[in-house]
GULUMNU-163620 format. One record per atom (N, C-alpha, C, O): residue number from 0; atom name; x negated, y, z. Coordinates in steps of 0.05 Angstrom, whole numbers. Layout:
BEGIN
ATOM, nr, atom, X, Y, Z
ATOM, NUM, CA, X, Y, Z
...
END
This chain:
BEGIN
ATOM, nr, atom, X, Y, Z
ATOM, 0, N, -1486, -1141, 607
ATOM, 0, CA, -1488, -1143, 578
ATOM, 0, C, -1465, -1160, 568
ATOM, 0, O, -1451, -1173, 584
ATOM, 1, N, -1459, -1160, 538
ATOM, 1, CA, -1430, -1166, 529
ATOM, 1, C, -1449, -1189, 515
ATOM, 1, O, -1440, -1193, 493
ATOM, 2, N, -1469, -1203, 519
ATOM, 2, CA, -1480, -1226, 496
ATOM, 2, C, -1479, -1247, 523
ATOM, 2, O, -1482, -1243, 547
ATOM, 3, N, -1473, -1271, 508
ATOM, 3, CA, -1476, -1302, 530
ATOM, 3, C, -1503, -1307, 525
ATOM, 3, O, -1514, -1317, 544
ATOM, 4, N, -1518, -1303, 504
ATOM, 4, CA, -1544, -1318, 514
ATOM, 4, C, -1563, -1289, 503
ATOM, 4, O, -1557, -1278, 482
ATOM, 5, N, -1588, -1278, 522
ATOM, 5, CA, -1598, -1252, 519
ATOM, 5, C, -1625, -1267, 505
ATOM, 5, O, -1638, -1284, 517
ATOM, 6, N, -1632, -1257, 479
ATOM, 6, CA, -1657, -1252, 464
ATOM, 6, C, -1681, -1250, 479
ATOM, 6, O, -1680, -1235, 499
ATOM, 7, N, -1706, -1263, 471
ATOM, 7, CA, -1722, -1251, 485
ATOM, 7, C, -1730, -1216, 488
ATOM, 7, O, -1738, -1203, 507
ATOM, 8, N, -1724, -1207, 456
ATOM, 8, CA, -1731, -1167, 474
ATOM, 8, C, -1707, -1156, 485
ATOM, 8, O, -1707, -1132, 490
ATOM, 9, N, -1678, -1175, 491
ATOM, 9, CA, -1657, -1158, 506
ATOM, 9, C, -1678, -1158, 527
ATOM, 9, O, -1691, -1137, 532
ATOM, 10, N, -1683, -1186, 541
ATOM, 10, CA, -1698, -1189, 571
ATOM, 10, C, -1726, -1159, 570
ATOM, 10, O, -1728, -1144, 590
ATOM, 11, N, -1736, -1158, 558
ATOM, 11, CA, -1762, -1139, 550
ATOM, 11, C, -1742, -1107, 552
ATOM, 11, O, -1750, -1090, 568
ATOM, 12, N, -1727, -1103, 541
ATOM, 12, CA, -1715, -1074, 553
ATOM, 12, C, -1696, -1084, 571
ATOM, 12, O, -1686, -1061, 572
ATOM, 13, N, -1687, -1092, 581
ATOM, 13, CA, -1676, -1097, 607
ATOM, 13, C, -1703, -1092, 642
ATOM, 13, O, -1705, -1077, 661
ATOM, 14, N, -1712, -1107, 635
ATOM, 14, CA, -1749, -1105, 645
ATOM, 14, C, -1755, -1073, 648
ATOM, 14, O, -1765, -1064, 669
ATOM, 15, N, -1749, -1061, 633
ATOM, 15, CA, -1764, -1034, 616
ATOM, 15, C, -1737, -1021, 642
ATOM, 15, O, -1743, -1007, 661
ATOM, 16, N, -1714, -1029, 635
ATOM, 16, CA, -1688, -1005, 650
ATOM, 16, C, -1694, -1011, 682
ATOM, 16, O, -1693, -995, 700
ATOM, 17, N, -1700, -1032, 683
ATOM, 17, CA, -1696, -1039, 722
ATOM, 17, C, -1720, -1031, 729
ATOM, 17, O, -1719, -1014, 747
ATOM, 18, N, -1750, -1038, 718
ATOM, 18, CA, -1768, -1036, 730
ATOM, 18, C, -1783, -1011, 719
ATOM, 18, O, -1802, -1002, 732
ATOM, 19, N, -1775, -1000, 697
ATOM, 19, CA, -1796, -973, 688
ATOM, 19, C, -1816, -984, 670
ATOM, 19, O, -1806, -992, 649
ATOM, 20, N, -1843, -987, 672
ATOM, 20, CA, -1864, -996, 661
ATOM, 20, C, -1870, -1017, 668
ATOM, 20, O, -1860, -1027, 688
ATOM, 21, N, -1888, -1029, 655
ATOM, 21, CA, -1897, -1063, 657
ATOM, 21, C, -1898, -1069, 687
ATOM, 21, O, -1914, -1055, 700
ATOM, 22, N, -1883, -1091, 704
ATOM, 22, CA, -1893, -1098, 725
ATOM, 22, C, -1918, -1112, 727
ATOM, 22, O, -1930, -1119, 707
ATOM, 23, N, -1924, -1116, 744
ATOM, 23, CA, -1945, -1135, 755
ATOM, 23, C, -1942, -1166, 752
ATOM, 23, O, -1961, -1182, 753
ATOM, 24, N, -1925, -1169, 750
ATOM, 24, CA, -1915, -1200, 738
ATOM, 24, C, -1916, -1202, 713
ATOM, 24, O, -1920, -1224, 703
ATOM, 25, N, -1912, -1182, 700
ATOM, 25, CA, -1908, -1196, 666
ATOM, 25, C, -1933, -1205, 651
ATOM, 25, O, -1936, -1204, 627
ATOM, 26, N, -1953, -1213, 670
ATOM, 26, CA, -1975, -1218, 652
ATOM, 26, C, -1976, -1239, 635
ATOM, 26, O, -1994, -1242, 619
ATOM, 27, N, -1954, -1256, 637
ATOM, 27, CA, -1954, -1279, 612
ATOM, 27, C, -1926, -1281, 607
ATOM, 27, O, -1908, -1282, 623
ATOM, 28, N, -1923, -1281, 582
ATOM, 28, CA, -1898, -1268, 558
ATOM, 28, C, -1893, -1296, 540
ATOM, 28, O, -1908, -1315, 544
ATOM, 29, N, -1880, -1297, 527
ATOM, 29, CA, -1886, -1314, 500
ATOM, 29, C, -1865, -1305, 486
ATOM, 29, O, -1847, -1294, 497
ATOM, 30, N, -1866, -1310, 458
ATOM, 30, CA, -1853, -1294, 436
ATOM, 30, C, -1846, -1316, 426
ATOM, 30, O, -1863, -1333, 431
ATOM, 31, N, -1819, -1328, 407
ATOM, 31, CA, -1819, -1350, 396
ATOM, 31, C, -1814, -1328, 373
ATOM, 31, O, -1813, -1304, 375
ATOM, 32, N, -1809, -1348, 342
ATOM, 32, CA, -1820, -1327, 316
ATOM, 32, C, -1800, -1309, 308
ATOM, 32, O, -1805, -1291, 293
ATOM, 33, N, -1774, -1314, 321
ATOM, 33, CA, -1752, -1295, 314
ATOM, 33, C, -1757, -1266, 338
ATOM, 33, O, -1742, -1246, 333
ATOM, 34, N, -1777, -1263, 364
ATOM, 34, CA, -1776, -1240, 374
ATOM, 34, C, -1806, -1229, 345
ATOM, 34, O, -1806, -1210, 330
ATOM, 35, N, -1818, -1241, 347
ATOM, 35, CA, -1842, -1243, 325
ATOM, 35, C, -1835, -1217, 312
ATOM, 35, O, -1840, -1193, 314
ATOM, 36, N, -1820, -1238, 295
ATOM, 36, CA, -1798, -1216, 267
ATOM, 36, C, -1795, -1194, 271
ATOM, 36, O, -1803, -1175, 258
ATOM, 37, N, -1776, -1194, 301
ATOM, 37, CA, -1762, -1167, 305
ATOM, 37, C, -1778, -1145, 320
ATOM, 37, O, -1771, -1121, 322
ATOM, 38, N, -1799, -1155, 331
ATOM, 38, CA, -1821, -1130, 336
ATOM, 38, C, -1844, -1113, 314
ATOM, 38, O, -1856, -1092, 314
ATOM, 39, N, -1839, -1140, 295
ATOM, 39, CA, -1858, -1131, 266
ATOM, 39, C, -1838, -1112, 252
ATOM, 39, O, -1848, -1090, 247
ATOM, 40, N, -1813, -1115, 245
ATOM, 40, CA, -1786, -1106, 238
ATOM, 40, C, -1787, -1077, 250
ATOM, 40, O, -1781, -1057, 237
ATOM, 41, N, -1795, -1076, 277
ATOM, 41, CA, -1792, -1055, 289
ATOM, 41, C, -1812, -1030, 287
ATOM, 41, O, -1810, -1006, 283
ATOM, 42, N, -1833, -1049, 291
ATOM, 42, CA, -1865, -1033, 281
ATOM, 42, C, -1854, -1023, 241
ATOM, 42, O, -1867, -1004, 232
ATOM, 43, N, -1839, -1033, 227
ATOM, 43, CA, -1839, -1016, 205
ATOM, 43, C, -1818, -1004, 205
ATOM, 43, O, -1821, -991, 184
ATOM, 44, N, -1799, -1000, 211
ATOM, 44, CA, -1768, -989, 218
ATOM, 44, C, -1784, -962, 232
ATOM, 44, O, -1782, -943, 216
ATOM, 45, N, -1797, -954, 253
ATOM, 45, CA, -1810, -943, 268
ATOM, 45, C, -1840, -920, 252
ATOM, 45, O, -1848, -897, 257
ATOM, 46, N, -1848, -938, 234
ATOM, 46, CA, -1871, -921, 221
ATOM, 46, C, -1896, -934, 241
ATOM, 46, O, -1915, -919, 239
ATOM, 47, N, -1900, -948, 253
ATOM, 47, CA, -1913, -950, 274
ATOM, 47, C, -1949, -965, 266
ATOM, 47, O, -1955, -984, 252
ATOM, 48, N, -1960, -953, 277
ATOM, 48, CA, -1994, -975, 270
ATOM, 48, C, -1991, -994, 286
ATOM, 48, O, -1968, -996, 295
ATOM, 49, N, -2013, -1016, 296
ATOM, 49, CA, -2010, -1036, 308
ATOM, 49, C, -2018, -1027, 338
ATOM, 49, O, -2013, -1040, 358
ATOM, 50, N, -2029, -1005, 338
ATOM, 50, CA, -2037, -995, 374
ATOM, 50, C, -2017, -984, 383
ATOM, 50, O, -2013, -983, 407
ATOM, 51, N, -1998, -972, 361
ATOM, 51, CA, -1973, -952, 374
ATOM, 51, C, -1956, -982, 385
ATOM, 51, O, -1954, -990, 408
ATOM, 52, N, -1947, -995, 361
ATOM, 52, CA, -1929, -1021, 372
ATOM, 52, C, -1941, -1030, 389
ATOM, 52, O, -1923, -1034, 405
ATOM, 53, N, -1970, -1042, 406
ATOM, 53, CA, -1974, -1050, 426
ATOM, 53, C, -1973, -1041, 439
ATOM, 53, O, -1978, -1058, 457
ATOM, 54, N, -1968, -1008, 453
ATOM, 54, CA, -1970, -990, 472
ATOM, 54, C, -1944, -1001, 479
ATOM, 54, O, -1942, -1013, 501
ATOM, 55, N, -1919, -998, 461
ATOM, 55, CA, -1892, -999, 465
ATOM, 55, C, -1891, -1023, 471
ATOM, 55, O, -1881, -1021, 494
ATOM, 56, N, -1894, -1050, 467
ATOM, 56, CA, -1883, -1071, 475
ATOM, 56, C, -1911, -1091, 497
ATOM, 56, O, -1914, -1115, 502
ATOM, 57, N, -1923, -1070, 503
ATOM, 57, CA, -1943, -1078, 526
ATOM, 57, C, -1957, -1101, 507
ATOM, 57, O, -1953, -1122, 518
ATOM, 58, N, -1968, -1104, 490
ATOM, 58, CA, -1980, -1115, 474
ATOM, 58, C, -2005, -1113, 472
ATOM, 58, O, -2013, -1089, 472
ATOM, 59, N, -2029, -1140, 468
ATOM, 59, CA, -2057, -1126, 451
ATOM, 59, C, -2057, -1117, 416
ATOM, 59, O, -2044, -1127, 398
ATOM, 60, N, -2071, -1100, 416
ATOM, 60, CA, -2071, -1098, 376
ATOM, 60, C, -2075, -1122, 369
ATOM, 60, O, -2059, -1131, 353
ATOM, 61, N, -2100, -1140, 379
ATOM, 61, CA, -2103, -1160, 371
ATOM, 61, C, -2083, -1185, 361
ATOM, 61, O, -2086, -1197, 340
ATOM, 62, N, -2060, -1189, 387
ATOM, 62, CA, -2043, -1203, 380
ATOM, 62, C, -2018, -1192, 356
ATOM, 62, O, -2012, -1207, 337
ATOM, 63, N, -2006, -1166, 362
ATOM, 63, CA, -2011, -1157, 335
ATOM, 63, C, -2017, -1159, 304
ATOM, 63, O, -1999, -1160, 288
ATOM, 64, N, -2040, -1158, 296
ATOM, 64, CA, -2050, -1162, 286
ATOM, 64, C, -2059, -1192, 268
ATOM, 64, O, -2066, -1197, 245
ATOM, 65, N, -2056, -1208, 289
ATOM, 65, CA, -2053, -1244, 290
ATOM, 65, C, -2020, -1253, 283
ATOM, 65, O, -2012, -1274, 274
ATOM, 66, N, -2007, -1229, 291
ATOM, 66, CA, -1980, -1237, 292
ATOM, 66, C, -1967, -1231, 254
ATOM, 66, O, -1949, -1244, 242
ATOM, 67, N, -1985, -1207, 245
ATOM, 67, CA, -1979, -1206, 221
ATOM, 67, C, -2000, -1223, 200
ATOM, 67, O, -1994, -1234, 178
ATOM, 68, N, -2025, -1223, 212
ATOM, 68, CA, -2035, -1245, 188
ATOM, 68, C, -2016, -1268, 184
ATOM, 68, O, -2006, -1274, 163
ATOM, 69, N, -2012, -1282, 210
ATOM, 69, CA, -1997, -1315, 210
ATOM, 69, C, -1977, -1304, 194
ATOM, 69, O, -1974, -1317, 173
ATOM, 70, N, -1959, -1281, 197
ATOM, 70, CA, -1937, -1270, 177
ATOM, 70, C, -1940, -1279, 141
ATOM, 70, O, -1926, -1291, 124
ATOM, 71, N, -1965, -1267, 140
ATOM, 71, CA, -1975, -1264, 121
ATOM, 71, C, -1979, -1284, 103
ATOM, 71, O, -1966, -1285, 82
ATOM, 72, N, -1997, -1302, 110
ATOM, 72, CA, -2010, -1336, 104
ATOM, 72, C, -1985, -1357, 107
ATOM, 72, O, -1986, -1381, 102
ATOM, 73, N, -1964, -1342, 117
ATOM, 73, CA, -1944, -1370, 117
ATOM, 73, C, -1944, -1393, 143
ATOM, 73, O, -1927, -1409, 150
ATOM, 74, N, -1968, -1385, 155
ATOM, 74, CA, -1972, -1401, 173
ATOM, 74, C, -1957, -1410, 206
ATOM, 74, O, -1957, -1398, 227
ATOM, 75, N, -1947, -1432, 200
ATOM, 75, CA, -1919, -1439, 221
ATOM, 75, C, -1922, -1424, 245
ATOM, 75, O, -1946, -1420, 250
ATOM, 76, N, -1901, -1412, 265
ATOM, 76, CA, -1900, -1407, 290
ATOM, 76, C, -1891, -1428, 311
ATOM, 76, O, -1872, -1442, 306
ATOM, 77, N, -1909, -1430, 336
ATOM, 77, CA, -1908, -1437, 349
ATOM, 77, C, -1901, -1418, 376
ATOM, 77, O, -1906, -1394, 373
ATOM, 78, N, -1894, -1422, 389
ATOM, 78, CA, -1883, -1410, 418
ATOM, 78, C, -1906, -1392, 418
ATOM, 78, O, -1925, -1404, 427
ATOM, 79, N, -1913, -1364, 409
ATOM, 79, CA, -1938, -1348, 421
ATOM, 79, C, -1933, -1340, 450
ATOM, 79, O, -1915, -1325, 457
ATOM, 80, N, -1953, -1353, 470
ATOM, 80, CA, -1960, -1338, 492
ATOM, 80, C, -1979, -1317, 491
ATOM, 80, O, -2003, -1320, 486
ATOM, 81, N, -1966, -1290, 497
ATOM, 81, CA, -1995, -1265, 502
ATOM, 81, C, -2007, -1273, 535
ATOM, 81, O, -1992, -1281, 552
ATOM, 82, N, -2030, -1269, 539
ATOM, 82, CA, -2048, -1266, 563
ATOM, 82, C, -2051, -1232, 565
ATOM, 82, O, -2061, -1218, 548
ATOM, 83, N, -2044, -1227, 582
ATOM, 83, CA, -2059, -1193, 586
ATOM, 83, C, -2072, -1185, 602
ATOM, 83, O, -2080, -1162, 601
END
C-alpha cells in the first residue's frame, strides 16, 4: 500500500484480501469514531439496513445500531470494542 500509516478499515479489507472471510482470530475489533463514521458513511453511500452493513463488516446489528444512536444523541466516542 502507498499510505505510511493504514486506517483501521484499510487493515479490515486487507484481512478480507489475504484471508477471505472472517478468521478465527478476529473476535475482538475496536473501532475508534473516525472508522465509526466511515462505516455509517458507508452503510448510506451503499443504501444499506443495519443487518446488510453488519453482514459486510462482520458486525452485530446491535452494535450498529448503538453505533448510530451515540451518532445521534451526540454522545462522545470512546475506543468501541465489538465482542462476537
Amino acid at each position: 500500500m502507498s499510505k505510511d500509516k493504514l486506517e483501521i478499515l484499510d487493515v479490515i479489507n486487507l484481512n478480507k484480501i489475504l484471508f477471505g472471510t472472517q478468521s478465527c482470530n478476529q473476535k475482538y475489533k475496536a473501532y475508534d469514531e473516525r472508522a465509526i463514521k466511515e462505516i455509517l458513511a458507508y452503510q448510506k453511500e451503499h443504501k444499506l439496513n443495519n443487518k446488510e452493513l453488519a453482514k459486510v463488516f462482520s458486525l452485530s446489528r446491535n452494535t450498529v445500531a448503538r453505533w448510530k444512536k451515540d451518532l445521534i444523541s451526540g454522545r462522545p466516542y470512546c475506543e468501541t470494542v465489538v465482542h462476537k
